[in-house]
C-alpha positions, 0 to 999 in steps of 0.5 A, a space after each residue: 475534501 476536508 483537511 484531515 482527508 487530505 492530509 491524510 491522503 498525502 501521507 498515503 501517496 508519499 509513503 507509497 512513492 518513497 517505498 518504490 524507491 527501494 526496489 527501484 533503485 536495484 533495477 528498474 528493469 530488473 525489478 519491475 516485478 517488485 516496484 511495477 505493482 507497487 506503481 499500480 497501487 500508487 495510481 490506485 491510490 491517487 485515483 480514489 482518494 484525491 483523483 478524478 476517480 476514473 476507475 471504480 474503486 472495485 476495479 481498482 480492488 481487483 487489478 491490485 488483488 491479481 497483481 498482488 503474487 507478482 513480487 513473489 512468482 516473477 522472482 527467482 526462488 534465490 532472491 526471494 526473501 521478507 521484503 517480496 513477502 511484505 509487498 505482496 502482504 501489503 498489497 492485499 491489506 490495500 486491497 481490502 481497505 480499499 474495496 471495504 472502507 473508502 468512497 468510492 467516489 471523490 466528490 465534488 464541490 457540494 457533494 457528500 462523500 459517504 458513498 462507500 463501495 457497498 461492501 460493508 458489515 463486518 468486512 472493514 474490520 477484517 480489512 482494518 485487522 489484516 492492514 494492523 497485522 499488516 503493519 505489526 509484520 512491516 515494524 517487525 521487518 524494518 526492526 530485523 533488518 536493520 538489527 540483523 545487517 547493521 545500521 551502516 549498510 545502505 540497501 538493508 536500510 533502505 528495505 526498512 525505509 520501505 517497509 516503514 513507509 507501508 506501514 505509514 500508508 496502511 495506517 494513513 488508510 486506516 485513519 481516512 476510513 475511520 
C-alpha cells in the first residue's frame, strides 16, 4: 500500500470514528439507531482499505445500503430532523463509492492493487456525484447548525463536527478512487 493510500485511508477512519462520536455521546443505547450503522460503515471501511478484506466489498456494499434507512425509521418522527438525513445520505454515497471505485481486495506484498468491484463504466461517477452532493449538503449543514444555535452550544457543535467529519471521509474516499 502506497503512502498516499494510507494516508488517505487514515483520514477516512478517523473522520468516520470522530463522527460516531456525536450521537454517541447522547446515548449509547438511546441512539444505537444513529451511531450503530455508522460502527458498521467504519469496519466496512477498515476491512476494505487497509484490513485482511474479510468480506467482499459487494457484501460490504449491500449490508451498508440495507442499513442506511435506519438513523430515520427507528427514531421517533419528534427527534428526527438534518443530522438523521445526513447520516443516512452519507451512508448511501459510501455505498456507491464503495462498490463502484475501490479494490475490492487488499493486496499483498507483491500484488497490484487495480482490481475493482466489476462495477465500472459510467457508475464511479455518479458515485463520486452523489459523494460531492453528499458533502456540499454535510457543509451547508455543519454552516446552519453552527450559525442557527450559536457557536457556544455544545451539542449543535458537535453535530457540525459530525457533519464535517462525513465530508472528510467522503472526500478521502473520492481522493483514494481517483
Amino acid at each position: 500500500m502506497n503512502t498516499t493510500h494510507t494516508t488517505l485511508s487514515i483520514v477516512m477512519l478517523a473522520c468516520c470514528a470522530l463522527g460516531m462520536w456525536s450521537p454517541m455521546r447522547e446515548g449509547i443505547v438511546r441512539n444505537l439507531s444513529q451511531w450503530g450503522p455508522m460502527a458498521l460503515m467504519l469496519v466496512a471501511m477498515a476491512d476494505t482499505t487497509v484490513g485482511p478484506g474479510m468480506v467482499p466489498v459487494l457484501v460490504w456494499g449491500l449490508l451498508l445500503l440495507l442499513t442506511s434507512p435506519l438513523p430515520l425509521v427507528l427514531l421517533p418522527k419528534d427527534r428526527r430532523g438534518g443530522m438523521e438525513i445526513h447520516r443516512s445520505l452519507s451512508m448511501v454515497a459510501m455505498f456507491a463509492i464503495l462498490v463502484t471505485t475501490l479494490p475490492s481486495h487488499v493486496a499483498g506484498p507483491g500484488q497490484q492493487t487495480h482490481a475493482h468491484s466489476g462495477l465500472g463504466g459510467v457508475n464511479p461517477v455518479l458515485a463520486v456525484a452523489l459523494a460531492g452532493a453528499v458533502i456540499g449538503y454535510s457543509i451547508i449543514l455543519a454552516a446552519q447548525t453552527l450559525r442557527r444555535n450559536g457557536r457556544g452550544h455544545r451539542r449543535h457543535t458537535s453535530a457540525s463536527l459530525e457533519a464535517i467529519s462525513s465530508a472528510g471521509a467522503l472526500g478521502a474516499m473520492i481522493l483514494m478512487s481517483a
